[in-house]
C-alpha positions in Angstrom: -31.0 -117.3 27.1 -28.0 -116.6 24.9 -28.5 -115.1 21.5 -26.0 -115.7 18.9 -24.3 -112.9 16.9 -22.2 -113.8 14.3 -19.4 -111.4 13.0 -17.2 -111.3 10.2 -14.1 -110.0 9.4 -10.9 -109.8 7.3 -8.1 -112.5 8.8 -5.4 -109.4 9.0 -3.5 -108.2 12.1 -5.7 -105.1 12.0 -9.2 -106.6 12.2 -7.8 -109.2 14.7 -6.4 -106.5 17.2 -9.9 -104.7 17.0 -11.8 -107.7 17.9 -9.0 -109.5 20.2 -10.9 -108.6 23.3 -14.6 -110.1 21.8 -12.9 -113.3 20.6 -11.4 -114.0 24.2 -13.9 -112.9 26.7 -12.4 -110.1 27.7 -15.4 -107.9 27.9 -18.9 -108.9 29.2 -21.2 -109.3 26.1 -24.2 -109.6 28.7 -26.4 -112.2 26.6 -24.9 -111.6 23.2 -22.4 -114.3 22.2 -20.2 -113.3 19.5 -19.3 -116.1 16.9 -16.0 -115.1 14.8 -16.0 -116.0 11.1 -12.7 -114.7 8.9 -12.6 -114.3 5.4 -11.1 -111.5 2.6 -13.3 -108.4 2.3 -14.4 -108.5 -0.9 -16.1 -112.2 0.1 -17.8 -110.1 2.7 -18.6 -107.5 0.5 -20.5 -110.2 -1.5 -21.7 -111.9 1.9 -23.3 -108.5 2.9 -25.2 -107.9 0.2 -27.3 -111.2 0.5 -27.4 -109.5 4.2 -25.8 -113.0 5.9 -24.3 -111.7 8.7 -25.3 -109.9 11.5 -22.4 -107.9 12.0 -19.3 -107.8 9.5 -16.5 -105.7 8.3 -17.5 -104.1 4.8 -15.4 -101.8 2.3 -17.2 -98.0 2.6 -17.9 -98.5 -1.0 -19.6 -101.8 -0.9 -21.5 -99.6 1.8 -22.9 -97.7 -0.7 -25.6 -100.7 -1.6 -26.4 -102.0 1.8 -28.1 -99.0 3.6 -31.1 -100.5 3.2 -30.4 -103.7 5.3 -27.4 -102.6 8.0 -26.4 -99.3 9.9 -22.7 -98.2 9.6 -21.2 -98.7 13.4 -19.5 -95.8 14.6 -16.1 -97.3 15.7 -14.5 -99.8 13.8 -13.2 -97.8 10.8 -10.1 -98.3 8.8 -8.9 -94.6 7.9 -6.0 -94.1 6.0 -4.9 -90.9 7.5 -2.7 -89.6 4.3 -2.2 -93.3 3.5 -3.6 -95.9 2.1 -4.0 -98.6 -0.8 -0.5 -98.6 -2.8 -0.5 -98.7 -6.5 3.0 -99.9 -7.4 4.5 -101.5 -10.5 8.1 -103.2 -11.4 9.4 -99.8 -12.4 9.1 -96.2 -11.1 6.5 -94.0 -12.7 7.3 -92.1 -15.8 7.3 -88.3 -15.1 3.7 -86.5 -15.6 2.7 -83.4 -16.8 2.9 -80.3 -14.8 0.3 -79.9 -12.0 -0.8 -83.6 -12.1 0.5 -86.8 -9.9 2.9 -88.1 -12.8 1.7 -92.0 -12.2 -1.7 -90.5 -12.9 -1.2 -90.0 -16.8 0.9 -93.2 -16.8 -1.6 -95.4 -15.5 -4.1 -94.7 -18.0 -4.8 -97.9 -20.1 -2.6 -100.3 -17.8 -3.6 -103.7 -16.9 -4.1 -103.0 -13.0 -4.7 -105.8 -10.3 -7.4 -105.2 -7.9 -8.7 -106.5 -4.8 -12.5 -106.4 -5.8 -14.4 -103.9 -7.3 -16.4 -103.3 -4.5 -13.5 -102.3 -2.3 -12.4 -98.9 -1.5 -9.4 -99.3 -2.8 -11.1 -99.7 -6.4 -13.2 -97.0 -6.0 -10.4 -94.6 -5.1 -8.4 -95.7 -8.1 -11.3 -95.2 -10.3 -11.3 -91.8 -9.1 -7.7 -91.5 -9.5 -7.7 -92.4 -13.1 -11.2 -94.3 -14.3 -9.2 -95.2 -17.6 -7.6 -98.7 -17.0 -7.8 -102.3 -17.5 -8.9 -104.1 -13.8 -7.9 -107.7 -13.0 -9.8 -108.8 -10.0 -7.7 -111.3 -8.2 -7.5 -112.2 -4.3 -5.4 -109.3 -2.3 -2.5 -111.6 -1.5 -1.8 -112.6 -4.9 -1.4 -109.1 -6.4 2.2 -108.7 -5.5 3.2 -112.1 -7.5 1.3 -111.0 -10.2 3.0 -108.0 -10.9 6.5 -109.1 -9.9 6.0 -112.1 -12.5 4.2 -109.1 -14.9 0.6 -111.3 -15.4 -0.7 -107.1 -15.1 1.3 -103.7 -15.2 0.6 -102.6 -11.9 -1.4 -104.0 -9.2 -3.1 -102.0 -6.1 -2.0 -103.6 -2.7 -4.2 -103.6 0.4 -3.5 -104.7 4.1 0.4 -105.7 5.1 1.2 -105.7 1.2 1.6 -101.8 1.8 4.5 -102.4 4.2 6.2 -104.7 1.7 6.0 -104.3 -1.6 9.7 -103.0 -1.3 10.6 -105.9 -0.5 9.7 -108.1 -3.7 11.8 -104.6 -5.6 8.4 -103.0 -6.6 8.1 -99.6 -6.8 5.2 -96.9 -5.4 3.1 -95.3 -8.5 1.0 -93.6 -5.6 -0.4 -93.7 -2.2 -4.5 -93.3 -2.6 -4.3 -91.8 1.1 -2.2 -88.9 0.4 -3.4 -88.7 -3.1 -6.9 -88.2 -1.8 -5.5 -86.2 1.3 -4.5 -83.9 -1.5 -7.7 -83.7 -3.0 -9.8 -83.3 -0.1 -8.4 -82.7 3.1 -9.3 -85.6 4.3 -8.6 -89.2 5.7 -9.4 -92.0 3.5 -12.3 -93.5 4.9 -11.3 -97.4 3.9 -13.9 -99.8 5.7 -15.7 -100.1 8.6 -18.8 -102.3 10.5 -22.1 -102.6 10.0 -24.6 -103.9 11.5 -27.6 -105.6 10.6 -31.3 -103.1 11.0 -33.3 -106.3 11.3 -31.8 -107.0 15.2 -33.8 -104.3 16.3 -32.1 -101.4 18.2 -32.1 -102.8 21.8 -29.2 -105.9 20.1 -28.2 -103.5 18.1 -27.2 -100.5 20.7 -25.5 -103.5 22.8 -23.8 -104.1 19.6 -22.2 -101.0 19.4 -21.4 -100.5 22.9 -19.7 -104.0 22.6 -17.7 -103.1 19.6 -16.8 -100.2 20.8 -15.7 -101.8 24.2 -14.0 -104.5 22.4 -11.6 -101.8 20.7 -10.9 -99.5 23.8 -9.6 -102.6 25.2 -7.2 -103.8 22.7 -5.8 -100.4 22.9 -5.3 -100.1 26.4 -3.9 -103.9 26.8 -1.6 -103.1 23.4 0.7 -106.6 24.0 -1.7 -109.5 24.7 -3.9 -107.9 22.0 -0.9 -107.3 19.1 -0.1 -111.0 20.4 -3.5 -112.5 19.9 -3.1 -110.3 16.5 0.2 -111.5 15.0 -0.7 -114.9 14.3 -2.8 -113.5 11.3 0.3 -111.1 9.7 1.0 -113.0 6.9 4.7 -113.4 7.7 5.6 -109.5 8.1 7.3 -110.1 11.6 6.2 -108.3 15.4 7.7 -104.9 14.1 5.5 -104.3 11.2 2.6 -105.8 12.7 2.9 -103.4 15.5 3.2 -100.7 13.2 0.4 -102.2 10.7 -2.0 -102.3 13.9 -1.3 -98.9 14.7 -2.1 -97.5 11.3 -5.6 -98.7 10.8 -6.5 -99.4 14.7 -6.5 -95.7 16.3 -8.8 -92.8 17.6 -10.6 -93.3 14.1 -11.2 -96.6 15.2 -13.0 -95.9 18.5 -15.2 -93.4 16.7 -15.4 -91.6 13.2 -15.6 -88.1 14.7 -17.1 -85.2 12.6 -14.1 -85.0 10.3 -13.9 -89.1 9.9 -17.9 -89.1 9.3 -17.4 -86.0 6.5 -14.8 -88.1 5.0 -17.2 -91.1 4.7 -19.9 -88.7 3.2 -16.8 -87.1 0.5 -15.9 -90.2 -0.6 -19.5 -91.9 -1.9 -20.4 -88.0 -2.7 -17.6 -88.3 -5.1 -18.3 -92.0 -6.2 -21.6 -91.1 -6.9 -20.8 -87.8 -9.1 -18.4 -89.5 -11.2 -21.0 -92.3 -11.9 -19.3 -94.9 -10.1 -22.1 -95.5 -7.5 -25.6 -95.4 -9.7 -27.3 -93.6 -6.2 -26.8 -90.5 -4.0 -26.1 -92.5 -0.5 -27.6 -91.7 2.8 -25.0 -92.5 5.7 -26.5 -93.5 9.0 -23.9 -94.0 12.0 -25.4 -95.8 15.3 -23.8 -96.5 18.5 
């Protein structure tokens, strides 16, 4: 008999290129059927920690508060490998002080949209500079409200990193390099989890599905950036292909040693600057 898993995810080319192969049958799931649900990441954030879904994309922050209900998957992660979340504004930075990103001392104070405090991208910006105003709003409405200056700067996630250019904003600084900078690093951004109370036979068929699911898209690159385009919010094939391959990559088959350190840096970090109230314990399965 059949048993139901649903899985959730963010409705981005990205996400939609790593599950292609899942969401059309490409791979045999065995008895597992997978059940697609689509919504921002912060909702899932939230979604996760009432533990709703079986399996589901999360931010690695909002990870920090859900170790006690899912494992962390080892392929599926969005690293931002000396890129990342784009904090941009309506007029170049001011110039900084010597031996300091200039946009760092520049941002203190400002009114800064963000797409959910639980997201990486919030916690990276707190570590950046914890000294600013945040206005939550949903990701695809930052860009409008700092073109139409509702905030002073606003901190854009998914295909809003391709074109903020495009609406004449301009880049106050990439979190990816800027924490590249700090640590050596990739930017661990988000990644899957899955939930502990499946039991590890469903969830070691889980993994090996995920997994599966992503080594596919990758080797069949066109149907699955096909299947994926339909949810690029309007940034044409070019950019998608070039969004895909940006957050859907070796990291995303498996964290590696240097991808699983970054993990560990980051919520180290969140945790000693008092951002996350716990010292987290990462477990990775599959």
């Amino acid at each position: 008999m059949a048993r139901t898993i649903h899985v959730a995810h963010s409705p981005d080319s990205d996400d939609a290129f790593m599950f292609y192969a899942l969401a059309e049958g490409k791979i045999d799931t065995g008895e597992l059927r997978y059940v697609h649900e689509l919504s921002d990441i912060e909702s899932l954030n939230r979604r996760a920690l009432g533990a709703e879904l079986e399996v589901t994309a999360v931010s690695i922050h909002a990870y920090a508060y859900l170790t006690d209900r899912y494992a962390l998957l080892s392929s599926g992660s969005s690293m931002g490998d000396r890129y990342g979340p784009r904090l941009v504004g309506r007029t170049p930075p001011p110039t900084g002080r010597a031996g300091e990103p200039p946009s760092r001392q520049a941002a203190a104070g400002k009114r800064i949209a963000v797409p959910g405090k639980l997201t990486t991208a919030y916690l990276a910006l707190k570590l950046f500079q914890p000294d600013f105003v945040e206005v939550v709003l949903p990701f695809d409405q930052i860009e409008d409200a700092v073109v139409d200056g509702t905030v002073d700067l606003g901190l854009l996630i998914h295909e809003g990193q391709l074109t903020f250019q495009d609406r004449g904003l301009h880049l106050w600084t990439d979190l990816g390099e800027w924490w590249f900078g700090e640590t050596g690093l990739p930017l661990p951004l988000g990644g899957n989890v899955v939930r502990r109370d499946l039991g590890p036979a469903v969830v070691a068929q889980v993994a090996r599905d995920l997994k599966a699911s992503i080594v596919y898209a990758l080797a069949h690159r066109r149907p699955a950036l096909e299947h994926a385009k339909q949810f690029n919010r309007g940034i044409g094939d070019e950019k998608t292909d070039r969004f895909v391959g940006m957050y859907v990559n070796d990291w995303t088959v498996d964290y590696g040693e240097r991808g699983r350190e970054a993990v560990r840096e980051l919520l180290r970090r969140g945790h000693a600057a008092g951002l996350i109230p716990h010292a987290v314990q990462v477990e990775f399965v599959g």
